[in-house]
C-alpha positions as CSV (number, residue, x, y, z in Angstrom):
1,X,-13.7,-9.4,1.2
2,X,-10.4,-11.2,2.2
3,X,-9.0,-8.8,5.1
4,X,-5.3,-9.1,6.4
5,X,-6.9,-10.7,9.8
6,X,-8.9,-13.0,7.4
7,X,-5.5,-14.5,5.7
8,X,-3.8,-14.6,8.9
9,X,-6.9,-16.9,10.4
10,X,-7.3,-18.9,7.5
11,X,-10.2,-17.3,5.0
12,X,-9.9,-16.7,1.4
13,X,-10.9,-18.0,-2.0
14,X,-9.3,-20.4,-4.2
15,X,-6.5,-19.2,-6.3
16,X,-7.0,-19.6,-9.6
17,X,-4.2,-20.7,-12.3
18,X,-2.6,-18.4,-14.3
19,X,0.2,-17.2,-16.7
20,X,3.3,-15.2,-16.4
21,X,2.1,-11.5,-17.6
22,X,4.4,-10.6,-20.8
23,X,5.9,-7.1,-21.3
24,X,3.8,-4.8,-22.7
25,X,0.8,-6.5,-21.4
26,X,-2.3,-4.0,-20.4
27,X,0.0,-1.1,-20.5
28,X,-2.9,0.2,-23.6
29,X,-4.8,1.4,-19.9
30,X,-1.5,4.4,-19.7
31,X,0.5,5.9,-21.8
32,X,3.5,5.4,-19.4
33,X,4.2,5.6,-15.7
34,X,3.9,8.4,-13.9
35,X,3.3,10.0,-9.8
36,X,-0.2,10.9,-9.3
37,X,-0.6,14.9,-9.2
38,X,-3.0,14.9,-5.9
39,X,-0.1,13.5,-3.7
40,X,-1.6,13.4,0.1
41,X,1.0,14.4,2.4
42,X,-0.5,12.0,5.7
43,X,2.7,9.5,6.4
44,X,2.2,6.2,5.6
45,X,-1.0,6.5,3.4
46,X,1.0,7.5,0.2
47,X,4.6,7.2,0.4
48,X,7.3,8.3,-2.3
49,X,10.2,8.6,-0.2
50,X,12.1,7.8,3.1
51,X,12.3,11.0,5.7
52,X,16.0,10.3,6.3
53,X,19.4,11.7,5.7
54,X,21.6,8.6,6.1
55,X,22.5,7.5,2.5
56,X,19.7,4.6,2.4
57,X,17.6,3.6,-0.5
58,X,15.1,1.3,-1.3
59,X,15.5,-0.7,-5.1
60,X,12.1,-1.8,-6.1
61,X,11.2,-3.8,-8.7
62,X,7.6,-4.3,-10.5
63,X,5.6,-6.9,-12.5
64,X,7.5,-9.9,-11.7
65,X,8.1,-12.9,-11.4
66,X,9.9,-13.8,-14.8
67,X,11.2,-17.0,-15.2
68,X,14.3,-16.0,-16.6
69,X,15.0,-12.4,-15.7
70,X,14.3,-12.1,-12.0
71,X,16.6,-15.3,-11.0
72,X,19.3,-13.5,-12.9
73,X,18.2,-10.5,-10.7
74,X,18.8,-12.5,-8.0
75,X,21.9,-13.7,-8.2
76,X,22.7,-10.1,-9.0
77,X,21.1,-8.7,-6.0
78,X,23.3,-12.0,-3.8
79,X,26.2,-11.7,-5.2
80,X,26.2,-8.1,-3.3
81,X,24.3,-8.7,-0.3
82,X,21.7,-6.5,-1.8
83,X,18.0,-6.7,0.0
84,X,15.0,-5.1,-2.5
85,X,11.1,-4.6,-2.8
86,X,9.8,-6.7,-5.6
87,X,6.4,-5.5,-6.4
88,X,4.9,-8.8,-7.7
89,X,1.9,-9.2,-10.0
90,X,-0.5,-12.1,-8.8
91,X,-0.9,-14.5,-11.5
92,X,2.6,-14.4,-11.9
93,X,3.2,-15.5,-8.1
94,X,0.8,-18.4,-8.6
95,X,2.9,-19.4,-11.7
96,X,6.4,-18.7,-10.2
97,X,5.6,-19.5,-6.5
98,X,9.2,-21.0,-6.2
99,X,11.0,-17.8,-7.3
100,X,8.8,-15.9,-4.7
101,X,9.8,-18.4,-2.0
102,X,13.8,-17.7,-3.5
103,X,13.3,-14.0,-2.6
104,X,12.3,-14.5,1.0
105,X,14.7,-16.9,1.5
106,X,17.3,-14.5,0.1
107,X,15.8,-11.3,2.6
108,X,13.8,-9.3,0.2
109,X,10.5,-8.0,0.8
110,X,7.4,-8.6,-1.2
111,X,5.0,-5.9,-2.2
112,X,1.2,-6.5,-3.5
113,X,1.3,-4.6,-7.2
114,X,-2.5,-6.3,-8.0
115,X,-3.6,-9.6,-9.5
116,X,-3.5,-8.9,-13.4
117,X,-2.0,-5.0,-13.7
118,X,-4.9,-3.0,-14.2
119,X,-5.2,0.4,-13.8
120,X,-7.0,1.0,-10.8
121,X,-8.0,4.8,-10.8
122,X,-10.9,3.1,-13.6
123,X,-12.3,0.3,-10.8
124,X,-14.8,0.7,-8.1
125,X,-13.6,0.2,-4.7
126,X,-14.7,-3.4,-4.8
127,X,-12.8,-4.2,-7.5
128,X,-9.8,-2.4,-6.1
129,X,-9.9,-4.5,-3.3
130,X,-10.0,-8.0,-5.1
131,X,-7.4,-7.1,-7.2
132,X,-5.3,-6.9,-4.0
133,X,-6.9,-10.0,-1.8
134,X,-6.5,-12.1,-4.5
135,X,-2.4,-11.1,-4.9
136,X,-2.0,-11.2,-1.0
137,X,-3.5,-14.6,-1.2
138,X,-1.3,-16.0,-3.6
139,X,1.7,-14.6,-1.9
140,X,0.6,-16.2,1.6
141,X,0.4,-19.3,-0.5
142,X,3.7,-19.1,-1.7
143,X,5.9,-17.3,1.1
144,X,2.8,-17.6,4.3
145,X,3.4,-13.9,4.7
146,X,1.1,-11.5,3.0
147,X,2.1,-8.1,1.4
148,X,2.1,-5.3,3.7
149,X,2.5,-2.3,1.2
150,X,0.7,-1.9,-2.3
151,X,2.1,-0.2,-5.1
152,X,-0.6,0.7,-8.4
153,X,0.5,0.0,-11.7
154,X,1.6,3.2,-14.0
155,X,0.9,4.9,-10.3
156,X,-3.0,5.2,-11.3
157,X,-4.4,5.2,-7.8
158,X,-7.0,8.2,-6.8
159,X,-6.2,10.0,-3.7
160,X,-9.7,8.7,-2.1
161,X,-8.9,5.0,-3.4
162,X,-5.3,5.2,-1.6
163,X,-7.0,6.6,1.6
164,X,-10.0,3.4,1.4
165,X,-6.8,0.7,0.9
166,X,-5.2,2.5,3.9
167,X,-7.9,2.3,6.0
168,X,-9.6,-1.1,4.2
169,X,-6.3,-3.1,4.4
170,X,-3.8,-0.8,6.6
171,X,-1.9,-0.8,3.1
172,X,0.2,2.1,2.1
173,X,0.7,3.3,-1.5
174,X,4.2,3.6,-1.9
175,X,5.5,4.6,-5.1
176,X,8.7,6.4,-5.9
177,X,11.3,9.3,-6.5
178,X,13.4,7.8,-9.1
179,X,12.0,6.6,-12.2
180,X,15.0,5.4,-14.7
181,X,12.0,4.9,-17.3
182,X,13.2,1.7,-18.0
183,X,9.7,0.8,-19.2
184,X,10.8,2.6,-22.1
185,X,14.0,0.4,-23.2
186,X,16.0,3.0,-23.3
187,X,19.1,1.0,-22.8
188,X,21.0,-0.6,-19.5
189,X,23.6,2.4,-19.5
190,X,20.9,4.6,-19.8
191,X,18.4,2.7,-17.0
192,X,22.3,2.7,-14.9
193,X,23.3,6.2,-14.9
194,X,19.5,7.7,-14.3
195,X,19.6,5.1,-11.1
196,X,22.6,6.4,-9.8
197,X,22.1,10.4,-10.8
198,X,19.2,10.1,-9.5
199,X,19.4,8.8,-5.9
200,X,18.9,10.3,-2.9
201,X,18.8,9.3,0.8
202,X,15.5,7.9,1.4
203,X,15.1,7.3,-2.2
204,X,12.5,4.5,-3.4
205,X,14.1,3.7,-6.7
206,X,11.4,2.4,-9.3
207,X,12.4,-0.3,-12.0
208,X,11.1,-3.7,-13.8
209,X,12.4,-7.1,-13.4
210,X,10.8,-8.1,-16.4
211,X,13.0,-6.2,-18.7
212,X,16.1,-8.0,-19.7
213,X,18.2,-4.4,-19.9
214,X,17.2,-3.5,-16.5
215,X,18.4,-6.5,-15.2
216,X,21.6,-5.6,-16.9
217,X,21.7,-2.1,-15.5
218,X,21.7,-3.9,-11.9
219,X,25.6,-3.9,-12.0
220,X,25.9,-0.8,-13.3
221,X,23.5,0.9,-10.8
222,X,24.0,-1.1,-7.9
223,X,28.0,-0.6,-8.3
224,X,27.5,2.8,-9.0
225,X,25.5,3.5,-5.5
226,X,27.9,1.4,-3.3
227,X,30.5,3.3,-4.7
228,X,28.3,6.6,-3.3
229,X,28.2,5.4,0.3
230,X,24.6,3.8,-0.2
231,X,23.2,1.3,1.8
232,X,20.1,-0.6,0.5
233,X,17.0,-1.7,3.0
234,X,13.6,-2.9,1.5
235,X,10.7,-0.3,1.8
236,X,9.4,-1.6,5.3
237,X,13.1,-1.0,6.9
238,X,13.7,2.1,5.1
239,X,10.5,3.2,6.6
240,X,11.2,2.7,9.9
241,X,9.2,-0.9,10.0
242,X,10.0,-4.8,11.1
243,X,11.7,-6.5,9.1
244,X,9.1,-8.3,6.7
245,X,11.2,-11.0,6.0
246,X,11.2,-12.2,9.4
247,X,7.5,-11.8,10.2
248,X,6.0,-15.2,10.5
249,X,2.2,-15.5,9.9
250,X,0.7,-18.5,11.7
251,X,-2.6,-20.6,10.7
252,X,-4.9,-22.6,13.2
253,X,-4.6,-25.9,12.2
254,X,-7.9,-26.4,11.0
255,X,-7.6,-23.6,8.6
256,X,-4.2,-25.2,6.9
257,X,-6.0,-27.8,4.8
258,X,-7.7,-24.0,3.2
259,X,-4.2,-23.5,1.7
């Protein structure tokens, strides 16, 4: 297994070529999205929030890349000096490694959300952990940083298999306190006014750059929160962590020619 140490000193398997994973893709595993209901409480294992009062929250954004819909995020996200999470899918990075490298380049952060979107509380531990290695590996391709938080898709993660990534790959779980639902379409002003109701200091605000109304809502929202007195960190400042964005992950010479 591909360890955090093991990227860092140069092991890991070949990435394999892929394809961008379309809307609606493997969501047959869930009926929708939801916070698991045997939450731990031990910081930093499973997180869902930020312990602060200062008006700070953390936008987050799964299953990207898209080719069209997370540049336009982007320029959004620029445009008001607006750092986020994005909660990329493997495949896709390997795809869209240059709109990966646009987000670190622009300050955000970039979270491992697996290699293909299953739904992990089905998979063995083994399984688990490839789904992740593989991710991280594309991202170090891409960005040389690796992931340093995980988030499940449809938030299908055991309590036990969030515990073995914590301690596997010193990975928390973070998911969220505000779920617009925009996995449903319900429209932008919709996916808008449930981001901005919703928040709360220390709020991890869950949403989908792969939706073209979500990416619409950004405005909206993001207006609407600024207007609040919110500030915006990604989910290692809001928790208290470096900055991942300026973490710089070094390989031995010999073990460039691996990458």
């Amino acid at each position: 297994m591909v360890t955090r140490r093991d990227l860092i000193l140069g092991s890991g398997a070949a990435i394999a070529g892929g394809t961008w994973l379309a809307p609606g893709t493997a969501r047959a595993a869930s009926a929708g999205i939801a916070l698991p209901v045997d939450l731990d409480t031990e910081r930093l294992i499973t997180v869902t929030g930020a312990p602060t009062q200062a008006r700070l929250v953390a936008m987050t954004f799964d299953d990207g890349p898209h080719p069209t819909y997370t540049p336009a995020l982007l320029d959004i996200l620029k445009a008001r000096r607006v750092r986020a999470t994005f909660y990329v899918i493997g495949r896709n990075v390997a795809r869209y490694p240059d709109i990966v490298k646009r987000m670190v380049d622009e300050g955000h952060e970039i979270g491992n959300h697996t290699w293909q979107h299953p739904l992990l509380s089905g998979l063995g531990n083994t399984a688990v952990l490839r789904e992740l290695d593989r991710t991280s590996e594309a991202v170090f391709r891409a960005v040389r940083r690796i992931p340093v938080t995980m988030r499940p898709p449809y938030g299908g993660l055991t309590g036990p298999q969030r515990a073995m990534i914590h301690k596997e790959r010193e990975m928390p779980t973070v998911l969220w306190s505000v779920d617009p639902e925009d996995w449903r379409r319900p429209g932008s002003s919709v996916v808008a006014d449930r981001i901005v109701d919703g928040a709360r200091p220390g709020a991890i605000i869950l949403s989908h750059d792969i939706h073209k109304p979500t990416v619409q809502a950004m405005p909206v929202a993001l207006d609407g929160l600024i207007e609040r007195g919110y500030r915006f960190a990604t989910v290692s400042m809001i928790l208290g962590a470096r900055d991942w964005s300026k973490l710089r992950w070094r390989l031995p010479r010999e073990a460039q020619a691996k990458i």
